[in-house]
N, C-alpha and C positions, 0 to 999 in steps of 0.2 A: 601366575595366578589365574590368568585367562583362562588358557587350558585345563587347568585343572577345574576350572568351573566349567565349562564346557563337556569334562569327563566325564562328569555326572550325569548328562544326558546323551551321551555316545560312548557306547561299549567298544567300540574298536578302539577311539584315542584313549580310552582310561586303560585296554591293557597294553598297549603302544609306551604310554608313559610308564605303567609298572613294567618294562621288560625293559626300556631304552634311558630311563632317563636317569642321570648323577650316576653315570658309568663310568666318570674321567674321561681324559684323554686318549685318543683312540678309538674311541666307538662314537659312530655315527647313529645320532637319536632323530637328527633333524627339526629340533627344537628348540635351538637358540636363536636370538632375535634375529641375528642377520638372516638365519633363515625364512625367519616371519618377516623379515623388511623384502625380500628378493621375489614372494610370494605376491606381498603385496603390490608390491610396484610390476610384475606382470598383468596381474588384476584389473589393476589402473590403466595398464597398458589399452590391455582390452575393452573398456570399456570407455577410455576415448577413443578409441579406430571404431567402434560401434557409433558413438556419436557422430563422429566428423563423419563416415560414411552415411548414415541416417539425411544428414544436414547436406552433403554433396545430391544426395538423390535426390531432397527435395528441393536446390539450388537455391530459393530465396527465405531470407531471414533477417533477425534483426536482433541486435545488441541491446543489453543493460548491463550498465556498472553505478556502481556507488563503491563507496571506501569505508571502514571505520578502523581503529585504532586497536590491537589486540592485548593481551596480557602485559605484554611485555613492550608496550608503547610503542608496535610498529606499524604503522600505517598502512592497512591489506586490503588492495583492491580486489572487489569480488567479479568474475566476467561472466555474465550469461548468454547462452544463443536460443534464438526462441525460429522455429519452423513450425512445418506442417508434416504429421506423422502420415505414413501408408493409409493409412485410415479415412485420412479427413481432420482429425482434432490436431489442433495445437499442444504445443509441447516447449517448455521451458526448461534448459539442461546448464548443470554448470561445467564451467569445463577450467577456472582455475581462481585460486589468490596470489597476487602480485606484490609485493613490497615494495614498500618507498617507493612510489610511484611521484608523488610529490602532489599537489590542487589543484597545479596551474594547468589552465586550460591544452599549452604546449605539450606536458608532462604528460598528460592525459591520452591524448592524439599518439604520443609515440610511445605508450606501453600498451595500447590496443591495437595499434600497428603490430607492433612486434609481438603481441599475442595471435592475431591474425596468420600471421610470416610461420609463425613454430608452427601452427597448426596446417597450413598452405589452403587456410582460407581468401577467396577474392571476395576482398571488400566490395568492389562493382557488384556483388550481388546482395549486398546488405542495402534494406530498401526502408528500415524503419528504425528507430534508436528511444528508449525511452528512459530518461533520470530525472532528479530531481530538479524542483528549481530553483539552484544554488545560481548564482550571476555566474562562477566558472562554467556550469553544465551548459546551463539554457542561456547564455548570452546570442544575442542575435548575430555580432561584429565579431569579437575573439574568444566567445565563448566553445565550448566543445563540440555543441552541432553546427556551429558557424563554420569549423575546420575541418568537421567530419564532412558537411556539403560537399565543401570544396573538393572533394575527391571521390564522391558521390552522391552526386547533385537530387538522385531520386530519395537519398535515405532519408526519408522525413521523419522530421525530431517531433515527437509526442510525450508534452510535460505529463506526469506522475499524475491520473488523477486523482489515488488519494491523498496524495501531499497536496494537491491541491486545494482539495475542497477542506482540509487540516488548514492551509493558510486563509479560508474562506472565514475559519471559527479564528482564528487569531487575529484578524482584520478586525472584524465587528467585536472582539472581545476590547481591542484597544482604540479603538472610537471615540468614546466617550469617558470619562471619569468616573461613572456611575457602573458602565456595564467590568472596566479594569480592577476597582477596589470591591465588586462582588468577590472574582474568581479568587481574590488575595485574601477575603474574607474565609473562604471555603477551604483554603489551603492553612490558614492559622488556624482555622476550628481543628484539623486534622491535629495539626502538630502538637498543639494545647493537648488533647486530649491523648496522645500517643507517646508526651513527652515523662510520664509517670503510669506504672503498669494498677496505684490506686485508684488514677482519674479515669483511665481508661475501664478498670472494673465497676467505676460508678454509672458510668456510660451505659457499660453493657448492662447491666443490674435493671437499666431504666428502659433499655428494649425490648419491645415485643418478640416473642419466639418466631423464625424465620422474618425476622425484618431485616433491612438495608442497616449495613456500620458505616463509617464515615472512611471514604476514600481521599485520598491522595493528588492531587494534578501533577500529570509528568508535560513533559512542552515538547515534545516530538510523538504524543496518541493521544490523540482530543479523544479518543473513547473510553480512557480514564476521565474525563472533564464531564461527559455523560453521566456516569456511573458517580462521580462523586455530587453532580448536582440534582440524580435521581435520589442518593442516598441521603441527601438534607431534604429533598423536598419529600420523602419518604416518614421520616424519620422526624420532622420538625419538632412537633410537642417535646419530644425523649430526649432531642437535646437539650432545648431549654431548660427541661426538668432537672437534667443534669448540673448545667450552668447555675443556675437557682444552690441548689445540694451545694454547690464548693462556693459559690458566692458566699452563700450563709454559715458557712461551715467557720466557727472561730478557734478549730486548730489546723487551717490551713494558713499557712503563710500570708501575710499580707499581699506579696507581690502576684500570689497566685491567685486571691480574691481578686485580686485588682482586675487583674488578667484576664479573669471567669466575669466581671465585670460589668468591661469593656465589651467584653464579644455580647453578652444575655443584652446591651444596649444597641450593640451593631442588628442584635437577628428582632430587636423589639420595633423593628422598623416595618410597613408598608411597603418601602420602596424595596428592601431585600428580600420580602415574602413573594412583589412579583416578578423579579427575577430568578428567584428560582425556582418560579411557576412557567417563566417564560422560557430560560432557557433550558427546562428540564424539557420541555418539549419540542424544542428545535433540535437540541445537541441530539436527544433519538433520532428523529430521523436524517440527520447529518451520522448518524454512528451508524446506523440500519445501511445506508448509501454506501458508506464506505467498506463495510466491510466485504459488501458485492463487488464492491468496485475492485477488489484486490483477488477479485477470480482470476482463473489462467483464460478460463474461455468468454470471458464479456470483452465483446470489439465494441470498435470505436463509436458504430452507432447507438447500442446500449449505453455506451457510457455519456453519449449528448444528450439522452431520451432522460437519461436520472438527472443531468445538470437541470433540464428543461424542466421536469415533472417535482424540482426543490425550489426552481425559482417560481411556478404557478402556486405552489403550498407556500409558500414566502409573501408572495403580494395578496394571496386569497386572507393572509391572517391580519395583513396589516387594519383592517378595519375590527378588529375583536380585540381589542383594548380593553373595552369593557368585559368579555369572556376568561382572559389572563386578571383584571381587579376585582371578579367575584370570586376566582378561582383562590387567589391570594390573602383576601378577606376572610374567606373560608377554613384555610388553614390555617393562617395568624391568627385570627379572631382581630386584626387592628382594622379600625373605621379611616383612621386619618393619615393621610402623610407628612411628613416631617417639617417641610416648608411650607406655613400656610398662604403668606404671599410673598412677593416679590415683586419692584418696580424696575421696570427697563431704565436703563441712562437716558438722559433728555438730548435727543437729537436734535442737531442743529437745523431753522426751515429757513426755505430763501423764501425769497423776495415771492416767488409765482405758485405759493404751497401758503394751504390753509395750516394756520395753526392747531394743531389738538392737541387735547389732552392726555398725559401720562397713562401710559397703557400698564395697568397690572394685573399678575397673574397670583394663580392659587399656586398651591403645589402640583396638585393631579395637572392641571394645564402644561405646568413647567415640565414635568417630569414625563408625561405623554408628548411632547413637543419634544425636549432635549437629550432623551436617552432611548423611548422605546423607538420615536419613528427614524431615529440617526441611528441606533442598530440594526431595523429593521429593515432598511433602506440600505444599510451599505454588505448586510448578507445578501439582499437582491443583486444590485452593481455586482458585486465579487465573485459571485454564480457567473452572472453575466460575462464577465471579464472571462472568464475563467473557459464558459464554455466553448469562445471562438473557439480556441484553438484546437478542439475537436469536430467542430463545425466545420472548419478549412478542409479537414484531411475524410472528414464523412459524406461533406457533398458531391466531391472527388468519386467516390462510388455509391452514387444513389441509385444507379442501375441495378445494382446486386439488391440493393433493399425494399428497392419498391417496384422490383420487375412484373409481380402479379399487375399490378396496378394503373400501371404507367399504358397509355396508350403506345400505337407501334410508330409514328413520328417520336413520338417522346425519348424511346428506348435508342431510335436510331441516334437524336443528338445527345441525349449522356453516352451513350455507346461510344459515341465517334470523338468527346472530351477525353473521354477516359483513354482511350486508344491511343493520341495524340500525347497523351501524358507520358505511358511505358510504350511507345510506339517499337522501342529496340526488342521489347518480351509478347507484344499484344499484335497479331496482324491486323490488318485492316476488315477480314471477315470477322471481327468480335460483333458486332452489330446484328450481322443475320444470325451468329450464335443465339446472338439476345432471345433474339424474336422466335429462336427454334427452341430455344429452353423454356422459354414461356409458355408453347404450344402442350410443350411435353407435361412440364407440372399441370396446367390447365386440365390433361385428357388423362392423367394419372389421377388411378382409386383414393390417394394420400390424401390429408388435408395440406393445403398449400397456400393457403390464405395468407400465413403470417409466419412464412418460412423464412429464418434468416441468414444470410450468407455461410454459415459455422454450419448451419444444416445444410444448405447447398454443397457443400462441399465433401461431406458426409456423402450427400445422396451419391454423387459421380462416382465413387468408388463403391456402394451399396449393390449401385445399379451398375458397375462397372462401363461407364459413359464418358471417361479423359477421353477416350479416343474420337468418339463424336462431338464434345463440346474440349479441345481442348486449351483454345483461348478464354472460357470460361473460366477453367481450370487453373490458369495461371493467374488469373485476375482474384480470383477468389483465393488462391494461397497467397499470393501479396497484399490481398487485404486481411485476413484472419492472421497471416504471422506477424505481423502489426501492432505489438502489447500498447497497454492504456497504462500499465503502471510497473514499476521496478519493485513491487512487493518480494516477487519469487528473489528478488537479488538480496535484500533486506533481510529474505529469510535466513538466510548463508549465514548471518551473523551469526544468526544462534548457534547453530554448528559448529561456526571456529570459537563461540566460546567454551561449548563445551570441549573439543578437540584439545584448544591449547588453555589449559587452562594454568593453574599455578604449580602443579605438580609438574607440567609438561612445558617450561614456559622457556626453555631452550630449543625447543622441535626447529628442526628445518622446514624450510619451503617446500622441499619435492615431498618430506613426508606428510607436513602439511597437507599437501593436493593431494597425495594418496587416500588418505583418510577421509579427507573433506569430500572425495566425489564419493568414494564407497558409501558415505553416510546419507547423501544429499539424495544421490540415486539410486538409493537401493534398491527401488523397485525396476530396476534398468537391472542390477548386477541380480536379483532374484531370475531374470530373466533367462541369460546369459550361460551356455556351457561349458564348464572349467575341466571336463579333459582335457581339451589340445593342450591348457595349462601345464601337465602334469607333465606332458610332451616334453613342452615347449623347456621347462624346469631339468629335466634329467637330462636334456640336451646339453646347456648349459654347464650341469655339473659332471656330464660325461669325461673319465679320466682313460680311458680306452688310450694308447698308443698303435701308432700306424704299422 
């Protein structure tokens, strides 16, 4: 069926087929599968010896894996290598799926070993490794970069920034009581309304032309959680109005009034109109972040400068309580909050303490006290937390970042940290390199102000300059092939879902990875010349006698 659609758009294979094909036995049409599988797996051939040579030339590089589950419930570790191209840019290639690999940390260690071994990759030049942060991956002691160290002590493990700043919104989501039965509230309004194709036409009935519908929360892409609490806060009047309609409606079921209720009482509240005033505004710019963050080319100091420039927009807001309760106010149209007072418990006084009096609060005090500044407070922390560990591995090369900048004592001691770190790949002249790359960009036409290492690195091959700076050279591809996040590995899922899917849910592995690289890398195999192919094929089928 392929082919025959492919016929369509090439006149050769459509009269190839009309002359050769359902000829019986005997005639050679070279159109049955095994012929298309022998093809293929030459292809694949080629275009892993393409990469591993690519990845040899450029000697340093660095792993992602992650795992997930396929049709057919088998657990398929995805492998990536991430180097620096001829060019200068970074480059993220896959090179297989593994089965049954197993979780454990062990299990892990020795089928990237042994994916390593097939390929006659040296780990000793793996210098960076990026996954999630599952306690197997990123455990400190027996986790996976804990064992990956131990047998190359420079491969620094760099957690997932977007999964991180994902666990940053799941943190502050479960804090408090207040901010955990919002997102539950967002996710029933969804369901409620999507669980009958009438309530949902009443819905739409009651929205504005091009407005926000009501989205879904999934728990592994907080930018569903974005999008569904831009769309209630979007959208608020139209729900209600909705809810109102089936509330009053007396030939809806009871259980459904009931239902429609509850929720027109949960959204008749203050305190839910300023959450999802508030968090329609933080989860943007946690979604906007993120989805930069899952570039191929953002290094590690772009990815500290966003942790840093979330958590300054995070404590600049903590004082606009009042901005989020006009915001809220405005929407809902409610004055009041739900609790109008409350009394603390009577604490016990000693002997050397003035007695006072019972302290009570409003609602707005309670609710400004117990839920906005404990959320707002621990998305600060969680940035916080969050950013060392790109802080570790960035200050490590500040020489690359802030070389215009940096006085020439300054350059000489990051220089001479940095040197000391890869001392086995970095000579001891990387220091006068400094000071001479500095001169050059300084007396170079370019702007060079606010050149980044990913540009740096570019430039040397532009201006063809390895040869002059080439300890530069080498310091700049082990910090550029350095990824911040295992997005590109994540991607691969999509791939093997469509690849093996339910029609395919027997496929093997090697045909698996045939297909899976043809797809992933196709802009590699558009590249690539499939003569010697044709060669290499009728070599193989050669029936000649000697």
């Amino acid at each position: 069926m392929s082919l025959e659609l492919l016929a369509q758009f090439d006149s050769f294979l459509a009269d190839h087929i009309a002359r050769f094909s359902n000829k019986g036995s005997g005639t050679t049409s070279y159109l049955s599968h095994g012929i298309c599988d022998e093809f293929i797996q030459l292809i694949t051939k080629k275009m892993k010896n393409t990469i591993i040579q690519e990845l040899m030339k450029s000697k340093y590089f660095s792993i992602s894996v992650d795992s997930t589950p396929d049709i057919s419930h088998v657990d398929q570790l995805s492998f990536m290598v991430r180097y620096v191209q001829h060019n200068g840019e970074p480059i993220d290639r896959f090179l297989c799926f593994t089965p049954n690999t197993g979780h454990k940390a062990e299990q892990l260690v020795d089928a990237i070993l042994n994916i390593l071994k097939v390929y006659n990759i040296d780990i000793a030049n793996c210098l960076g490794r990026a996954y999630d942060n599952a306690s197997n991956m990123s455990g400190i002691h027996t986790g996976l970069q804990a064992r990956i160290k131990t047998l190359s002590p420079l491969a620094y493990f760099v957690p997932c920034a977007a999964h991180s700043l994902n666990l940053v919104g799941t943190s502050a989501a479960e804090c408090c009581s207040n901010a955990s039965s919002f997102f539950g509230l967002i996710q029933q309004l969804y369901n409620f309304f999507t669980a009958f194709t009438h309530r949902w036409n009443i819905l739409h009935d009651n929205m504005k032309q091009n407005s926000y519908t009501l989205k879904s929360l999934l728990i592994t892409r907080w930018s569903a959680r974005a999008d569904a609490c831009r769309a209630l806060n979007a959208s608020w009047s139209e729900i209600i109005n909705s809810l109102l309609l089936i509330k009053n409606n007396e030939n809806e079921k009871c259980i459904t009034r009931n239902e429609a209720k509850g929720l027109y009482k949960s959204l008749q509240s203050l305190e839910t109109a300023f959450l999802t005033v508030f968090w329609t505004y933080v989860l943007d710019q946690l979604n906007i972040t993120n989805k930069t963050l899952q570039g191929t080319a953002i290094d590690i100091g772009t990815a500290s400068k966003l942790y840093a420039s979330l958590i300054n927009l995070i404590q600049e807001n903590r004082d606009s309580f009042d901005y989020f309760e006009e915001q809220a106010k405005t929407m809902s149209g409610i004055e009041l909050y739900q609790d109008t007072k409350t009394r603390f418990k009577k604490r016990k006084v000693f002997y050397d303490e003035k007695s006072d009096t019972d302290t009570s609060m409003n609602g707005r005090e309670k609710f400004k006290i117990f839920t906005f500044y404990v959320v707002i407070d621990r998305i600060a922390s969680e940035l916080e937390k969050r950013r060392q560990a790109y802080d570790f591995y960035y200050t490590k090369f500040i020489v690359l970042h802030k070389l215009i900048s940096l006085s020439v004592l300054e350059i000489i001691e990051y220089a001479n940290k940095l040197q000391e770190c890869y001392k086995d790949d970095i000579e001891k002249a990387f220091s006068k390199e400094c000071i001479h790359f500095k001169s050059y960009l300084e007396s170079s036409n370019k702007q060079m102000n606010c050149i980044s290492p990913l540009q740096m690195c570019k430039l040397l091959r532009e201006d063809t300059l390895t040869d002059v700076y080439p300890n530069i050279d080498i310091a700049l591809r082990i910090y550029v092939c350095t990824p911040i996040s295992n997005c590109t590995t994540e991607r691969s899922f999509s791939c093997l879902k469509r690849i093996k899917n339910y029609l395919r849910s027997t496929m093997g592995t090697k045909k698996l990875n045939s297909l899976a690289i043809l797809n992933i890398e196709a802009d590699l195999l558009s590249t690539l010349n499939c003569d010697d192919l044709i060669d290499a094929f009728a070599e193989e089928k050669s029936r000649r006698k000697s």
